[in-house]
C-alpha positions as CSV (number, residue, x, y, z in Angstrom):
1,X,0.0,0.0,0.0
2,X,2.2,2.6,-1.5
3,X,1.8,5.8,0.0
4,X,4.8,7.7,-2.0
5,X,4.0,10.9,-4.4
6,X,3.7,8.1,-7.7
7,X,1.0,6.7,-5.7
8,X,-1.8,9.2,-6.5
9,X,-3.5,9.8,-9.7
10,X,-3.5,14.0,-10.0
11,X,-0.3,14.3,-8.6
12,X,-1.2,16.9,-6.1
13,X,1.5,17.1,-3.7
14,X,-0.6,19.6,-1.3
15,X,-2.8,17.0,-1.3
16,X,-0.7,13.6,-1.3
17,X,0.4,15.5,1.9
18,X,-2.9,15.3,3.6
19,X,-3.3,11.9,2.7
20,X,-0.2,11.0,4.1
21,X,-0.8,13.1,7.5
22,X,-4.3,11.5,7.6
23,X,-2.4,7.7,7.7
24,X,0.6,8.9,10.2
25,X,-2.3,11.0,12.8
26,X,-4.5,8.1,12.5
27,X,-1.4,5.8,13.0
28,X,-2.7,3.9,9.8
29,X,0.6,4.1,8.2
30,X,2.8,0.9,7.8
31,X,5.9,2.6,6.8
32,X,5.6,4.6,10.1
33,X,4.0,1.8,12.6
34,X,5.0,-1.9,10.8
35,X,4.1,-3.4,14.3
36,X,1.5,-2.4,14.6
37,X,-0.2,-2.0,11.2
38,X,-0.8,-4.3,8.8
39,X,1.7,-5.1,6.0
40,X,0.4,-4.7,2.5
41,X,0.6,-8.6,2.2
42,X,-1.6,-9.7,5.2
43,X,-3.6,-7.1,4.2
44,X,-4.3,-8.8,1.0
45,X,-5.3,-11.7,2.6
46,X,-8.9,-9.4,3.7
47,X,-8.6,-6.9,1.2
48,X,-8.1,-7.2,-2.5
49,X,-6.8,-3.4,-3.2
50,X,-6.8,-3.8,-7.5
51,X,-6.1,-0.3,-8.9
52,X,-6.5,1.9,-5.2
53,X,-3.5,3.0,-4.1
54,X,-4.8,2.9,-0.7
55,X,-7.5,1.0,1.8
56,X,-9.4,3.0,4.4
57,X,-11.5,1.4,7.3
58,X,-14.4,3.6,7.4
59,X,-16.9,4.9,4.8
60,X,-16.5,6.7,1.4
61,X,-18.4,9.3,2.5
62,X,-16.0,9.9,5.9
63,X,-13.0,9.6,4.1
64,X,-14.1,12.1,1.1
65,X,-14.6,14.7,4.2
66,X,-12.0,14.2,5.9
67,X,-9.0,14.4,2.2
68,X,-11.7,17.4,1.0
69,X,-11.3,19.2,3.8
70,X,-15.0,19.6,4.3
71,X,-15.6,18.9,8.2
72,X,-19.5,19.7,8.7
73,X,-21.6,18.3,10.2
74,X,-21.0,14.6,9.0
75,X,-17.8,14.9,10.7
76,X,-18.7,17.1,13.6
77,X,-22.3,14.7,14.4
78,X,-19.7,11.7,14.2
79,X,-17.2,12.9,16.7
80,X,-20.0,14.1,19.1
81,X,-21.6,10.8,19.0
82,X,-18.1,9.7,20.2
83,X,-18.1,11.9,23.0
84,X,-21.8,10.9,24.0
85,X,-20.5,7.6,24.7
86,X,-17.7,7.8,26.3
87,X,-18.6,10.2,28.6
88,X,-22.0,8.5,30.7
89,X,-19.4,5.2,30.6
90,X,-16.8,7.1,32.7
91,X,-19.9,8.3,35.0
92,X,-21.2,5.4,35.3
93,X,-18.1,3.3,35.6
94,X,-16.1,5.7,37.9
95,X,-17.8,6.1,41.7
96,X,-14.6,8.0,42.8
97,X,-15.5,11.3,42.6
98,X,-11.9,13.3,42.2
99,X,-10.9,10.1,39.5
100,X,-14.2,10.4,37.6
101,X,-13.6,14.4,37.2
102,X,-9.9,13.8,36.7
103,X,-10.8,11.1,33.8
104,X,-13.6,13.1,32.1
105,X,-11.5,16.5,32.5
106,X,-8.3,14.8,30.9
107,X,-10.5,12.5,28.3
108,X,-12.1,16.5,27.2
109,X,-8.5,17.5,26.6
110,X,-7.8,14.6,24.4
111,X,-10.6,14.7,22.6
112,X,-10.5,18.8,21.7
113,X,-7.2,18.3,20.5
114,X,-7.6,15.0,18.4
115,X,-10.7,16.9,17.1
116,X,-9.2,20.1,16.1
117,X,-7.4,19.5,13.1
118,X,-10.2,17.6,11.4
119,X,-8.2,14.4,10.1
120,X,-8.9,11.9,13.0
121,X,-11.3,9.3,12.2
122,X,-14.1,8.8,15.4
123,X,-12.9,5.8,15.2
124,X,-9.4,6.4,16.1
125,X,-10.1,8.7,18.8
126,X,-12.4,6.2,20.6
127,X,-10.2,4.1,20.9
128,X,-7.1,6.5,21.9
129,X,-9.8,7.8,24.3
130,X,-11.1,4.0,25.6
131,X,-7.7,3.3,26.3
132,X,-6.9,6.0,28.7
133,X,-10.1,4.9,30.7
134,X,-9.2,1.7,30.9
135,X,-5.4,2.3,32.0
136,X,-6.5,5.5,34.6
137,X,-9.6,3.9,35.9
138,X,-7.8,0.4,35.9
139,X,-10.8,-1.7,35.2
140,X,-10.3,-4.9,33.5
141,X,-13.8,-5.7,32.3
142,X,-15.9,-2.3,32.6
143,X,-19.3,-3.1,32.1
144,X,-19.2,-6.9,32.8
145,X,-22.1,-7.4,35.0
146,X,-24.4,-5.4,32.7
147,X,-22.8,-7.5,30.1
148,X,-23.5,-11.0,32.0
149,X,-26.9,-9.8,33.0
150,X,-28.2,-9.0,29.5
151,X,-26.6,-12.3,28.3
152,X,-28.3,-14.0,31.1
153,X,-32.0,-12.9,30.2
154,X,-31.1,-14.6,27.1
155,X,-29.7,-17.3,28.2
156,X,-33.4,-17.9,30.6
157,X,-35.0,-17.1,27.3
158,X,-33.4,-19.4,25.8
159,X,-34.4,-22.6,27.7
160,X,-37.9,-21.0,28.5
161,X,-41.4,-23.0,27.7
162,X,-42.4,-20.2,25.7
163,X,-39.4,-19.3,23.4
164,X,-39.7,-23.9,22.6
165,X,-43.1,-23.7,21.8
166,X,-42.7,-20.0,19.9
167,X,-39.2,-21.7,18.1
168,X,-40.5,-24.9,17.0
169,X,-44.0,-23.9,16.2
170,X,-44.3,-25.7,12.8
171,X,-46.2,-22.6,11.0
172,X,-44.5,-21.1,8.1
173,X,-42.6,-24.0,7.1
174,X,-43.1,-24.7,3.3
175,X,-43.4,-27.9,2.0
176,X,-44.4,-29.4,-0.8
177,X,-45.9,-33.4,-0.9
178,X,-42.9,-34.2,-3.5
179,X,-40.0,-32.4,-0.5
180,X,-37.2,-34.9,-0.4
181,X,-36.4,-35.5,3.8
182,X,-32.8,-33.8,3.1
183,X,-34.3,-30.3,1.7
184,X,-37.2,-30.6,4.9
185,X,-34.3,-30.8,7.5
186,X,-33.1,-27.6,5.6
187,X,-36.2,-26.1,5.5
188,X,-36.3,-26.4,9.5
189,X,-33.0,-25.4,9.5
190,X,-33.5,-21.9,7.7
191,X,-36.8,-21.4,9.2
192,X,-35.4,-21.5,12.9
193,X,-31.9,-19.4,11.9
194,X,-34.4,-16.7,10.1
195,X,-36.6,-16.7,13.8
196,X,-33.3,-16.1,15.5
197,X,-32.3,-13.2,13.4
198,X,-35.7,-11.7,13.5
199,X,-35.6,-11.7,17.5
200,X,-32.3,-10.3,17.1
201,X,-34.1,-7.1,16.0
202,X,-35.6,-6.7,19.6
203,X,-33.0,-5.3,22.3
204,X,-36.0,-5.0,24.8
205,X,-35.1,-9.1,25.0
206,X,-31.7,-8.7,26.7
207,X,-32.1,-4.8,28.3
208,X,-35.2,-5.6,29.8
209,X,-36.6,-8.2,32.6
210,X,-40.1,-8.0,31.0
211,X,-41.7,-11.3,30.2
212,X,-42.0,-12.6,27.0
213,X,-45.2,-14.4,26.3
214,X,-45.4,-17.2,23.3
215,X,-47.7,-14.9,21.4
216,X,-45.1,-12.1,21.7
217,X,-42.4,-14.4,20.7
218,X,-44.2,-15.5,17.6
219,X,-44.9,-12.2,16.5
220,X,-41.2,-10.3,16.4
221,X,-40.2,-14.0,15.1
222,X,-42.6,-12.9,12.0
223,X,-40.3,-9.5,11.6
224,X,-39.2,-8.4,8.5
225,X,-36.2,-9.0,7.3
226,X,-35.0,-6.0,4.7
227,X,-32.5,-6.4,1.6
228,X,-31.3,-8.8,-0.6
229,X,-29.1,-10.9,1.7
230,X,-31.3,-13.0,3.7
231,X,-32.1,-14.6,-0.2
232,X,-28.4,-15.0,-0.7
233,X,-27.3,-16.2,2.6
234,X,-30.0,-19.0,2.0
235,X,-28.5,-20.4,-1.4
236,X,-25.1,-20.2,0.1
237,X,-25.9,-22.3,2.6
238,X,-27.7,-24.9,-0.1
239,X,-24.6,-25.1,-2.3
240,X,-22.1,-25.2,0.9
241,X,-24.3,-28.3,1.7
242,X,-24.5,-29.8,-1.7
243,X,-20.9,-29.5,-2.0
244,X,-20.7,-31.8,0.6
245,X,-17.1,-30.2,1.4
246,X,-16.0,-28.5,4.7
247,X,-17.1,-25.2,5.2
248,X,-15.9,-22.3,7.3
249,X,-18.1,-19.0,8.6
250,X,-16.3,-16.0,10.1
251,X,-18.8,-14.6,12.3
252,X,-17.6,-11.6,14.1
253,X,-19.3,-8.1,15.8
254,X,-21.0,-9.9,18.4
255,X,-22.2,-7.8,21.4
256,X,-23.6,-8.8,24.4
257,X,-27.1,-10.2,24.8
258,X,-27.3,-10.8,21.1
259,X,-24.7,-13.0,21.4
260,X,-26.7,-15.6,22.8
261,X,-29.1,-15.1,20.3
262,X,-26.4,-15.9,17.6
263,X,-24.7,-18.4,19.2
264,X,-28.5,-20.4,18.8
265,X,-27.6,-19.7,15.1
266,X,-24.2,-21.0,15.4
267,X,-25.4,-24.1,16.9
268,X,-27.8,-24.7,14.0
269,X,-25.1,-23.9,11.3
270,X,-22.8,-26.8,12.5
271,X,-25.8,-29.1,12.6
272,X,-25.9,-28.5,8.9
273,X,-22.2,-29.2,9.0
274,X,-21.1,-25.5,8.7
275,X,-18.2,-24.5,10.7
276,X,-17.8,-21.7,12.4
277,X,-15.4,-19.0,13.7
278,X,-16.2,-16.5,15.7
279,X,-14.1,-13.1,16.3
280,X,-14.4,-10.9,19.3
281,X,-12.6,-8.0,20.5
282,X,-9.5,-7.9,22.0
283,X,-10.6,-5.6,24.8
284,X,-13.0,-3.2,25.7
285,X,-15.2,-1.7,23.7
286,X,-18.6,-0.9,25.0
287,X,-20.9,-3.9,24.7
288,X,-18.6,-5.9,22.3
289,X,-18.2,-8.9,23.6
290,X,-14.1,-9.5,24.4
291,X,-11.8,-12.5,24.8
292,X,-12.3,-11.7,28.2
293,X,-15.6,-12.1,28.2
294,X,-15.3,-15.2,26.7
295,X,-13.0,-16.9,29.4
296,X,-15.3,-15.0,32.4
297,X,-18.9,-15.1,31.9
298,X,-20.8,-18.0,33.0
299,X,-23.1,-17.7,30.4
300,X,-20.6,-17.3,27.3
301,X,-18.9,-20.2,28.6
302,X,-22.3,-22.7,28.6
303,X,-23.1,-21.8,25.5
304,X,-19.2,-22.5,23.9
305,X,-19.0,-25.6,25.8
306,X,-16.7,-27.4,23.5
307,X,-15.6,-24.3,21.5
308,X,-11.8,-24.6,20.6
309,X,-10.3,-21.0,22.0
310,X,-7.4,-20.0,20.0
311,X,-5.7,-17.3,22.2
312,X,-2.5,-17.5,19.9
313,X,-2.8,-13.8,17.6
314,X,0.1,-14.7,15.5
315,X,-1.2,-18.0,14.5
316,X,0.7,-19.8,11.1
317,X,-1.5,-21.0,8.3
318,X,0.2,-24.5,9.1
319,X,-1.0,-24.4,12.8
320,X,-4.4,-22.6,11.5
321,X,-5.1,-25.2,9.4
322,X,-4.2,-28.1,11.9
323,X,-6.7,-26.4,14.0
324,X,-9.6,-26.5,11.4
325,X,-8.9,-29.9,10.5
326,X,-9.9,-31.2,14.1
327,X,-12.8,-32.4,15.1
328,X,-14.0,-29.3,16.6
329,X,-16.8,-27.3,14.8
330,X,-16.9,-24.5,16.4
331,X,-13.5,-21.7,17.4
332,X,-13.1,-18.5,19.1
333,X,-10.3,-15.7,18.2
334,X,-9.5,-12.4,18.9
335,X,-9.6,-10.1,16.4
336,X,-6.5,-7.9,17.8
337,X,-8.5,-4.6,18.0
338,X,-10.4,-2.2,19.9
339,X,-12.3,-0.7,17.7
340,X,-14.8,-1.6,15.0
341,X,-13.4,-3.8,12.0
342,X,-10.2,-2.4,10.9
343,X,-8.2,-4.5,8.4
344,X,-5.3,-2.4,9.1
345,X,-5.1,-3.5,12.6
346,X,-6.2,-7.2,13.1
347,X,-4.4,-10.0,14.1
348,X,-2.3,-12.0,12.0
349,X,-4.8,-14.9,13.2
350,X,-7.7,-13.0,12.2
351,X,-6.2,-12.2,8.8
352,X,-5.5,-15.9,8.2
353,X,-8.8,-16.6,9.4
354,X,-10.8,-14.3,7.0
355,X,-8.7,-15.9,4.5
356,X,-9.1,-19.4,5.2
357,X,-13.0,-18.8,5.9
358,X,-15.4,-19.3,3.2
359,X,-17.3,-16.1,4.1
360,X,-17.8,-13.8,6.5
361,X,-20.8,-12.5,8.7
362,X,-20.9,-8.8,10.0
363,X,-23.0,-8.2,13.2
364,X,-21.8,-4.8,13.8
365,X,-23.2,-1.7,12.5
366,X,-20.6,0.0,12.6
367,X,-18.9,-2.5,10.9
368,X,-21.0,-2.2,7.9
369,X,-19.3,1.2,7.2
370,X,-16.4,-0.7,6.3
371,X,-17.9,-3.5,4.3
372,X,-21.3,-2.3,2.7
373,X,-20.3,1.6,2.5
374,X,-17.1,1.9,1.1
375,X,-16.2,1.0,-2.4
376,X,-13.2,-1.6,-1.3
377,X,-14.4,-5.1,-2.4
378,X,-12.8,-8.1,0.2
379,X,-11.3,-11.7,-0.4
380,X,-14.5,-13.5,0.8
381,X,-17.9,-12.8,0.4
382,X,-19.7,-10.6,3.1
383,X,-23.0,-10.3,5.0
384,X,-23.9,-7.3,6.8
385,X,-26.6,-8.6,9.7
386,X,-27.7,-5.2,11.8
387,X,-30.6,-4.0,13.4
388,X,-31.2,-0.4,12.9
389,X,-34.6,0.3,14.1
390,X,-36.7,-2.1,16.9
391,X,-38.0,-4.8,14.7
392,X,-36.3,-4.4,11.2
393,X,-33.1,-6.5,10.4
394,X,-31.2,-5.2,7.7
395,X,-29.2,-8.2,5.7
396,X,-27.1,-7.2,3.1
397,X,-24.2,-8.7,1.1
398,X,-21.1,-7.5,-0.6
399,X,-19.7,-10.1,-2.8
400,X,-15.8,-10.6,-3.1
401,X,-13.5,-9.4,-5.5
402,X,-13.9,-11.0,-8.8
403,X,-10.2,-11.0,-9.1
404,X,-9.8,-12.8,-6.1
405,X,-7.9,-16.4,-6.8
406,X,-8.5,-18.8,-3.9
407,X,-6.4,-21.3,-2.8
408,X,-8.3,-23.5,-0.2
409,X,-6.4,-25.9,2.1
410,X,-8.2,-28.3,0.0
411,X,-6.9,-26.9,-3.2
412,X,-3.0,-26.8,-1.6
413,X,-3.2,-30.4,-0.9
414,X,-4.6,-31.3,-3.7
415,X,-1.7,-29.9,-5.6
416,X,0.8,-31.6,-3.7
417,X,-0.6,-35.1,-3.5
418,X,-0.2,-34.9,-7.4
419,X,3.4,-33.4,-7.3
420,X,3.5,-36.8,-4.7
421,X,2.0,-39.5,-7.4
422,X,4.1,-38.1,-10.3
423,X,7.5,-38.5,-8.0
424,X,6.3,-42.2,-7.2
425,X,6.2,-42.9,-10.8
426,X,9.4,-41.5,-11.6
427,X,10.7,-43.5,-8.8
428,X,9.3,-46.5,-10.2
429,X,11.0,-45.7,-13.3
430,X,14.0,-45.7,-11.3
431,X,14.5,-41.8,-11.2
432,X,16.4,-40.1,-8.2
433,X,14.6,-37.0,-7.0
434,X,16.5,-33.8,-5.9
435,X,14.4,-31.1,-4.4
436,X,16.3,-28.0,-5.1
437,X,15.7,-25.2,-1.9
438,X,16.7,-21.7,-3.2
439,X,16.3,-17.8,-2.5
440,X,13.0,-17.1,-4.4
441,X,11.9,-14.0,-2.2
442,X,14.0,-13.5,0.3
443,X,15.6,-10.8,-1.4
444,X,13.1,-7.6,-1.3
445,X,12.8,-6.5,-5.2
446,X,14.7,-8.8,-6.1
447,X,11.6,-11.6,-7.2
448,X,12.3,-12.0,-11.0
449,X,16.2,-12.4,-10.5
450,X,15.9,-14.8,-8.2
451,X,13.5,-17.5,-10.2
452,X,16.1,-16.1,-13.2
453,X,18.8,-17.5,-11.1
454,X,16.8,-20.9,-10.0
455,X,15.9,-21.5,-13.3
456,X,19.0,-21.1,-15.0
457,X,21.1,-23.3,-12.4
458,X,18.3,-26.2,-12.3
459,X,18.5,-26.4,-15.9
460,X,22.1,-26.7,-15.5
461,X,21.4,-29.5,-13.1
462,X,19.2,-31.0,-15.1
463,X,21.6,-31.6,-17.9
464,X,24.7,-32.0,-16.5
465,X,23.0,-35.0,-14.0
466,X,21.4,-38.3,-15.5
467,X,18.6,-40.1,-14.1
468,X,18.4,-37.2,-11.9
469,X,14.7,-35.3,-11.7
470,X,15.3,-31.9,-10.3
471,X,12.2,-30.5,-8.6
472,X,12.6,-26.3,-9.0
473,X,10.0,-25.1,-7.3
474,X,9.4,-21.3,-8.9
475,X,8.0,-24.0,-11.9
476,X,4.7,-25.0,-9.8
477,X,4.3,-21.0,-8.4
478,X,1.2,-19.6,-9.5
479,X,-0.4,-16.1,-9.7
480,X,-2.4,-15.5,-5.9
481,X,0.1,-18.2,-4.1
482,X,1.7,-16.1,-1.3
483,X,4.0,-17.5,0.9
484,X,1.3,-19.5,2.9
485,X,0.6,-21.8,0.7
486,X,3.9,-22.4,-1.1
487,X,5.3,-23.4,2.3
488,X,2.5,-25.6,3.0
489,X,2.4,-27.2,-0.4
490,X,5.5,-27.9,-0.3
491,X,5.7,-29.2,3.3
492,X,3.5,-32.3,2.0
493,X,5.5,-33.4,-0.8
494,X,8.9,-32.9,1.1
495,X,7.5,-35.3,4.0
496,X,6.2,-37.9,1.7
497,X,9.8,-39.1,2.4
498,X,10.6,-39.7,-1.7
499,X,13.1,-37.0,-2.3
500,X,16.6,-38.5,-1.9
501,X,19.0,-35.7,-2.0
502,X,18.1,-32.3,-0.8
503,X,20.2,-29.4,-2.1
504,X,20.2,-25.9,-0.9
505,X,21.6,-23.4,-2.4
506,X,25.0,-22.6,-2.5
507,X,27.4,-18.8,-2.9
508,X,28.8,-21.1,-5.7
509,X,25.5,-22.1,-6.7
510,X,24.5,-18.3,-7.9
511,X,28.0,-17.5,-9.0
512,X,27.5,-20.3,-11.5
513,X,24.2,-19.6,-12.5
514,X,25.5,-15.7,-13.3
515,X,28.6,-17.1,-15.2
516,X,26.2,-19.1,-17.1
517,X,23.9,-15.8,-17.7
518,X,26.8,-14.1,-18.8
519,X,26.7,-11.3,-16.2
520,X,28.0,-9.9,-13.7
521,X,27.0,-10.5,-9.9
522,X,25.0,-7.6,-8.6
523,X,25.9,-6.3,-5.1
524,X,22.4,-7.6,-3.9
525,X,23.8,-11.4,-4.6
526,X,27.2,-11.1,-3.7
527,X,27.5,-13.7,-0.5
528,X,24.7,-15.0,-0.9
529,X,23.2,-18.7,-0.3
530,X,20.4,-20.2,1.0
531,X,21.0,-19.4,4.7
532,X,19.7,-15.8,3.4
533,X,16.3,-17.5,3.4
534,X,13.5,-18.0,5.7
535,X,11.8,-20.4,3.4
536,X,15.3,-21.9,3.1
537,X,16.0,-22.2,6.9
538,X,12.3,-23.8,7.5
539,X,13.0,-26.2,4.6
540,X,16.5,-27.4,6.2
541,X,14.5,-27.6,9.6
542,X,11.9,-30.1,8.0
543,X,15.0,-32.0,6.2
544,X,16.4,-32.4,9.0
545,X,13.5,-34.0,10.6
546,X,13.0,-35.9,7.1
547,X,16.0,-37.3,7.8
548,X,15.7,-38.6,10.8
549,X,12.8,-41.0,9.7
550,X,14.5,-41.3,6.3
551,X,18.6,-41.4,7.0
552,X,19.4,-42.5,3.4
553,X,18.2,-39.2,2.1
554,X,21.7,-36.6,1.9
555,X,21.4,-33.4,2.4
556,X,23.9,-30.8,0.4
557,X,24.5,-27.3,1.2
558,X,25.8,-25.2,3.6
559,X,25.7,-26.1,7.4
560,X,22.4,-26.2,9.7
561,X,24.1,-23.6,12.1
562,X,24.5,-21.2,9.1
563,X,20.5,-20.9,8.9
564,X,19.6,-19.6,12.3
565,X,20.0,-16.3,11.8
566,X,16.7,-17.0,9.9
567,X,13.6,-17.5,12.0
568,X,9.9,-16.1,10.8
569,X,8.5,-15.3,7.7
570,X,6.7,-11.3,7.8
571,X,3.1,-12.1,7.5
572,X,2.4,-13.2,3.7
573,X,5.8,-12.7,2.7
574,X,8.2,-14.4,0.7
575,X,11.0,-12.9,3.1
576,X,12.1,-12.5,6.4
577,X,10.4,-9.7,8.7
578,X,13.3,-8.5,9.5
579,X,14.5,-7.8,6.3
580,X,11.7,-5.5,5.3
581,X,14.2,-2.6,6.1
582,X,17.2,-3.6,4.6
């Protein structure tokens, strides 16, 4: 996500300028924050950028305000509505009186000043605000009980006479004489999910101790349901079944009280042999339901009875994967953030998450600003789920990025397990099999040279050895393979313990391969092997297991102690983190 002067279309440096100030205020910037923002590779795995030189996580109409200049009253109604919450939280929150005045008359400073210059997002200041109440007032869980008590009135909803009768009540259900028993079960199915997003619509359900009767129950579960996506959501749950492969939800913007509500709907979706995996904040933020939250209230943890919890935010796609494969059905993450959905700012394991999902569900309105109103299109399909006014759910859906090219773990092993069959026959043919490890992207810029160089040197190889079949790997790299799914392609054929000799690149290796170009060695090559790698060192770590199970198999190239220095690939790289700057 280039942010330099070539970046922008008019060339407008007075401009460029404020676009670039609006990324470093809001702290939005990578080149400034790379730990805590996201790289423009893990960004891709949520957002699929195309032609805009930039991604911001709030609204079109926000973001034209805020580069034009404009401020009004769009700007001005939004930060006030920040203020109007924060400010009856501290009161209610804080009983001390000198802290409460100290908080609100510090927390008025910030927010004047952050206000001021008219380039903050409200979302930004929020959080910059939320965060000195929770340090100063040093609450872990502010609002918890009101939290556990609206979840609670669910919960007793939940397992009420009334809500059964109300929730299985046979009416509306459409059937035909001819209905196969498969598309009945899904007809239940739909009919009890729709019910549960209906009642979603009512807030009086979780902030009120009111009792429900049946008749009342049936009646908001007859509620409208607005937009198009209630129609799609149901025939993308018909061809997920029909597919009859494994499917993953991201469900995420769950608050309290509703969360019980959805958690019903979970329950149903894995029936149907949907998976689910369901995001919540990293801290505080209002009634959002947290990690926290998760691991404390009584009532979150009876209803995710048997939920895996992956507390891990820098999960790999390997250990991701090994996760979804279980037998669980049902997973909890953070997503890494205070604040509404922010792509800039996630987790790695709620990047990888969105990735590996099949689509995603939105239950946050504010959320919808990001994924309905703004004109970025995302790498899975999106369904924005809010209630807006008492008794009228709102479902619409934002389908990905037509360029988007999915690899699914499905797909990856797929690939591999052919790669595997073809080696066995060459084997049988009597064929050794080398497995070439090389610098592909460790270098930064330096992509092309480096298959240039592989390519070159394996056919080298290839000719100069008989009986010999090299495996090159920059030969099965395809357009939308990051560095994710290379390694773990890759990782099933190198374990499938028919490679005999494993060669990593050598300084000799790309001197050679330059002779044979006829060039000279650019400084960016000079000294180097494959102990410059990360995908390198992680390849000599899994020969070196191979070769425990398989001690015939010989391993050339420099020395294990030589990799070390090589630990961690930067999120969706091809290179080492650490290298970024180099």
């Amino acid at each position: 996500m280039d942010r330099t002067y070539e970046s922008f279309s008019d060339l407008d440096p007075g401009k460029d300028a404020w676009i670039a100030n609006f990324y470093t205020e809001n702290h939005l910037a990578y080149e400034v924050f790379p730990k805590e923002v996201a790289s423009p590779e893990q960004l891709r795995f949520m957002v699929l950028l195309d032609e805009e030189p930039f991604y911001y996580p709030c609204s079109d109409q926000v973001f034209k305000t805020i580069i034009e200049k404009k401020g009004g009253d769009l700007l001005t109604f939004a930060y006030i509505k920040v203020w109007e919450r924060v400010e009856p939280l501290v009161r209610s929150v804080v009983k001390d009186t000198y802290k409460q005045k100290f908080l609100l008359s510090l927390l008025g400073m910030k927010f004047r000043r952050e206000t001021a210059s008219l380039v903050m997002l409200p979302s930004r200041i929020e959080k910059r605000l939320l965060q000195i109440f929770i340090r100063v007032s040093e609450i872990d869980r502010p609002l918890a009980q009101i939290k556990e008590t609206k979840n609670r009135r669910i919960c007793e909803l939940l397992k009420s006479g009334d809500f059964k009768e109300a929730f299985n009540d046979p009416k509306g259900l459409e059937l035909r004489e001819d209905t196969p028993l498969d598309e009945v079960n899904f007809g239940i199915h739909l009919l009890q999910i729709r019910r549960l997003i209906a009642l979603t619509g009512y807030s009086e359900l979780w902030t009120s101790e009111k009792q429900i009767t049946s008749d009342t129950l049936r009646s908001m579960m007859k509620a409208p349901i607005e937009g198009p996506g209630w129609i799609w959501l149901k025939n993308t749950f018909r061809k997920w079944i029909h597919s009859g492969e494994r499917r993953y939800l991201l469900w995420m913007g769950v608050s309290a009280g509703e969360i019980l509500l959805d958690l019903a709907m979970i329950r149903i979706l894995i029936r149907m042999g949907i998976n689910v995996i369901l995001s919540v904040k990293k801290a505080f933020y209002y009634d959002s339901i947290t990690l926290n939250d998760v691991l404390e209230d009584p009532y979150l943890q009876e209803m995710l009875s048997g939920a895996e919890i992956i507390a891990n935010p820098n999960i790999s796609k390997k250990e991701l994967l090994e996760e979804l494969k279980s037998d669980k059905t049902l997973y909890v993450i953070s997503d890494g953030i205070q604040e509404h959905f922010n792509p800039l700012l996630t987790s790695v394991t709620f990047a990888r998450a969105f990735k590996e999902a099949d689509a995603v569900v939105s239950r946050s309105a504010e959320d919808a600003d990001c994924f309905i109103k703004s004109r970025f299109r995302f790498t899975r399909d999106a369904l924005s789920m809010v209630c807006k006014k008492t008794g009228k759910l709102t479902l619409r859906e934002k389908l990905r990025h037509p360029k988007v090219i999915r690899f699914s773990e499905a797909a990856l092993r797929a690939k591999a397990k052919a790669l595997v069959i073809d080696l066995k026959i060459k084997k049988s043919q009597g064929k050794k099999i080398l497995f070439y490890s090389a610098i592909v992207g460790s270098i930064p810029h330096q992509l092309e040279t480096a298959k240039k160089i592989l390519n070159v040197f394996v056919d080298y190889l290839r000719k100069r050895q008989e009986g010999v079949v090299v495996i090159n790997p920059a030969e099965h790299f395809e357009p939308g393979m990051d560095a994710d799914d290379i390694m773990y392609m890759w990782e099933i054929v190198q374990r499938s313990g028919l490679i005999d000799m494993w060669r990593f690149q050598t300084v000799d290796d790309i001197e050679n391969a330059f002779e044979l170009m006829d060039e000279k060695i650019p400084p960016e090559w000079i000294g180097k092997d494959a102990t410059y790698s990360t995908g390198c060192t992680m390849e000599m770590k899994i020969a070196l297991e191979i070769q425990k199970e398989h001690p015939e198999m010989q391993i050339i190239g420099p020395p294990w102690e030589k990799f070390l220095r090589r630990k961690e690939y930067g999120v969706g790289k091809l290179y080492d983190r650490a290298l970024g700057d180099i």
